[in-house]
LORO-950474 format. One record per residue (C-alpha): x, y, z; residue in one letter. Coordinates in steps of 0.25 Angstrom, whole numbers, plus 5000, padded with zeros to 4 digits. Example, Ala and Ser with C-alpha at 12.3 -4.5 7.8 and 13.67 -1.06 7.14 Angstrom:
2
504949825031A 505549965029S 
END
This chain:
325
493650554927X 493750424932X 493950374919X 494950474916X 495750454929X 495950304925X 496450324912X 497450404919X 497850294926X 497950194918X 499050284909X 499850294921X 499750144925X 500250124908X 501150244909X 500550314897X 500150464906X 500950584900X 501750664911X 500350754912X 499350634914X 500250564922X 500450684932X 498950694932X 498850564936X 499750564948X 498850724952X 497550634952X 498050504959X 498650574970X 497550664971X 496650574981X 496550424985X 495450394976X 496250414964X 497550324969X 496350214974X 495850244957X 497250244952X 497550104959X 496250044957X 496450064941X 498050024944X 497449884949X 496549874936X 497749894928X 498649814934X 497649684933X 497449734917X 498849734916X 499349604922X 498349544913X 498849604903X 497749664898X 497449814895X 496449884905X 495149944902X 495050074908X 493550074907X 493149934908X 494249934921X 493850064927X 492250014925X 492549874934X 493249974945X 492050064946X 491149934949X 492149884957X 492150024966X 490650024965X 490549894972X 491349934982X 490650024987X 489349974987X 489949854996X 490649955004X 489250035006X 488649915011X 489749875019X 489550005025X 487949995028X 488249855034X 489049935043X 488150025047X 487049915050X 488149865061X 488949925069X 489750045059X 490150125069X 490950035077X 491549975067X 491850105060X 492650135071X 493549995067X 493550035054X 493950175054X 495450125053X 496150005052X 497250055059X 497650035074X 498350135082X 499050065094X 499450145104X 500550085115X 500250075129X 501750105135X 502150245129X 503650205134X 503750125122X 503650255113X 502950185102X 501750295097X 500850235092X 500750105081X 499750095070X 499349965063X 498749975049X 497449885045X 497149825033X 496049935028X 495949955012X 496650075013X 497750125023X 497650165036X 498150315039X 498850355052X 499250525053X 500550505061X 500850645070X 501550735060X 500450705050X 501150585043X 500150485037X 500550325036X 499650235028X 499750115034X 499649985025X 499149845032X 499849765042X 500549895045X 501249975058X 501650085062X 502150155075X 502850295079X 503450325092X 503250455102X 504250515097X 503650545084X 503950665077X 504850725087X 505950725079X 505750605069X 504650525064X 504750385066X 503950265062X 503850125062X 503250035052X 503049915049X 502149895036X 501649985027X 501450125027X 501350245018X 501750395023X 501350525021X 502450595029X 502350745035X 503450815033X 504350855043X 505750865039X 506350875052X 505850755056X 506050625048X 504850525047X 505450375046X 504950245044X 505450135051X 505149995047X 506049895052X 506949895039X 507050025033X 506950175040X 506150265029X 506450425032X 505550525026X 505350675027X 504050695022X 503650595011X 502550495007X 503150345006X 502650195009X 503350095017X 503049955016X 503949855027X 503149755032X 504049675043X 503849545036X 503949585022X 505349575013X 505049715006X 505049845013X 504549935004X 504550105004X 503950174992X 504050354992X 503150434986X 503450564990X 504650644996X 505850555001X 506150425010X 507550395017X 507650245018X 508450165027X 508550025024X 509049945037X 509249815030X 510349855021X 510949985027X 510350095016X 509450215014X 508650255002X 508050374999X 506950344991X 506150464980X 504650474978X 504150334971X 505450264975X 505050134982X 506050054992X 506149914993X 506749825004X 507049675003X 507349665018X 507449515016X 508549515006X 508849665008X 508649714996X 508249854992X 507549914979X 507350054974X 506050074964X 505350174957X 503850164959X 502450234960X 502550264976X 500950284973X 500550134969X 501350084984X 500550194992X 499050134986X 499150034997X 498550165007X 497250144999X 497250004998X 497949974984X 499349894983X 500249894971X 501249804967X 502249834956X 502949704950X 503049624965X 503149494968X 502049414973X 502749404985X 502949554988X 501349564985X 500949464992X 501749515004X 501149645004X 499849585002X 499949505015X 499849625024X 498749695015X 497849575017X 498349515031X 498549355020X 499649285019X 500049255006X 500849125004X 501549104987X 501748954984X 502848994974X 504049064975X 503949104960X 502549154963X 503049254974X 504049314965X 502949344955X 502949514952X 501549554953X 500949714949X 499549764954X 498849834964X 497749774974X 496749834981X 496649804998X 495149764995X 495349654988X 495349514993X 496549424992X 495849354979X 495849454973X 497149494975X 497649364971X 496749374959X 497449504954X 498749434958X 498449304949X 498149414937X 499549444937X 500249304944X 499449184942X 499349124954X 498649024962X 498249054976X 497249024987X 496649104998X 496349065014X 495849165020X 497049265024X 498349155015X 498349155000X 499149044995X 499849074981X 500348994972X 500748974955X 
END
């Protein structure tokens, strides 16, 4: 099955699935995590194979992934029976999340609650009161006030996030980042707006956004698989067509890039990793990369599968990777 499910993917990945096959395929990727963690471990084979320029071995591929898998989890058995020789309790309570849920001492200020994503593998998961989920992505925060769900639902963000809104059509749930307000009636979309990145980015994948874009005085309605991009240094917008799926993988630790800059990679990098990246050439920073990474690698790593598709030149000390051609 396994076999047969890869196959699968890679004639999506070529586009070579007839309506029926390709219909199967989004029924079993969607069906549970494992399958979208499959499909994008395959996806990251396939884009090193195809950079390369260099047809990929389904079976020889699929092989190296199983070993890889296999490894895992013999070092995260051990990790475990380390544990278990200390203190595992204790620090089991740590590690049952990485996020942290603030709580203000003046209730005058009417500020909730706040929540402060980590830097797990995979999302962390907070269930707001009317049963709406947020994913929150590292370096991320998010608050509500008191007033919640009274007659609207209100939050703020800054970072990223991915909603799984509950519907309640009397009232509105709206995003609120410091340059754009994002409506939604009930809806599953990801907002990326980092207060010091250039690019604020919202991507839909099902039912409808209303977006309000301060900078330049306009709102968007965005359709499922529409993605919303904000230059808000040089105030420029873009409308695009994508697969909403591929920018929602981050919630289990996989980030795709579709033809970005090295720049826009790096940037988003940054707050994955907590490094600082710094490019040596402009003409290196323009650069359009495509591939997906994995949170548990290691920044070599990363720059190796980087350096398959750009050759670069770069040197790591400790948390700062210097690049250059």
């Amino acid at each position: 099955m396994e076999n047969e499910y890869t196959e699968l993917i890679i004639g999506y990945l070529q586009g070579n699935l007839s309506k029926e096959e390709t219909d199967l395929f989004y029924r079993w990727v969607n069906e549970s995590s494992s399958n979208k963690q499959l499909f994008f471990e395959v996806k990251a084979m396939y884009d090193v194979g195809a950079s390369l320029g260099k047809p990929l071995d389904i079976t020889e591929s699929w092989q190296r992934l199983l070993n890889k898998k296999n490894r895992l989890h013999a070092r995260r058995f051990n990790l475990w029976y380390k544990i278990g020789s200390y203190a595992a309790v204790a620090l089991l309570a740590v590690a049952v999340s990485s996020a942290y849920f603030l709580f203000p001492n003046e209730p005058d200020e009417g500020l909730y609650s706040k929540y402060i994503g980590g830097d797990g593998l995979e999302a962390d998961i907070v269930e707001l009161p009317d049963g709406t989920q947020v994913s929150l992505g590292a370096k991320t925060t998010f608050h509500y006030d008191k007033d919640y769900g009274k007659e609207k639902r209100v939050i703020y963000l800054e970072g990223e996030a991915y909603f799984d809104v509950a519907k309640q059509k009397e009232k509105p749930f709206i995003v609120k980042t410091k340059e754009q307000d994002i409506e939604a009636l009930g809806t599953k979309f990801n907002v990326m707006a980092y207060p010091q990145d250039s690019l604020v980015v919202t991507t839909l994948l099902e039912g409808s956004v209303r977006l309000t874009t301060w900078g330049i005085g306009r709102q968007t309605t965005l359709k499922p698989n529409q993605q919303f991009i904000y230059n808000k240094n040089r105030k420029y917008v873009s409308l695009n067509n994508v697969d909403a799926l591929q920018y929602t993988a981050w919630t289990s630790g996989y980030y795709y890039f579709s033809e970005q800059t090295l720049e826009a990679i790096l940037d988003r990098l940054s707050h994955v990793y907590g490094a600082q990246f710094t490019v040596l050439s402009n003409e290196l920073k323009e650069r359009t990369f495509t591939g997906t990474f994995y949170r548990g690698e290691s920044l070599k790593d990363i720059m190796e599968v980087i350096n398959l598709s750009v050759p670069i030149k770069y040197k790591i000390d400790k948390r700062h990777v210097t690049i250059s051609k």
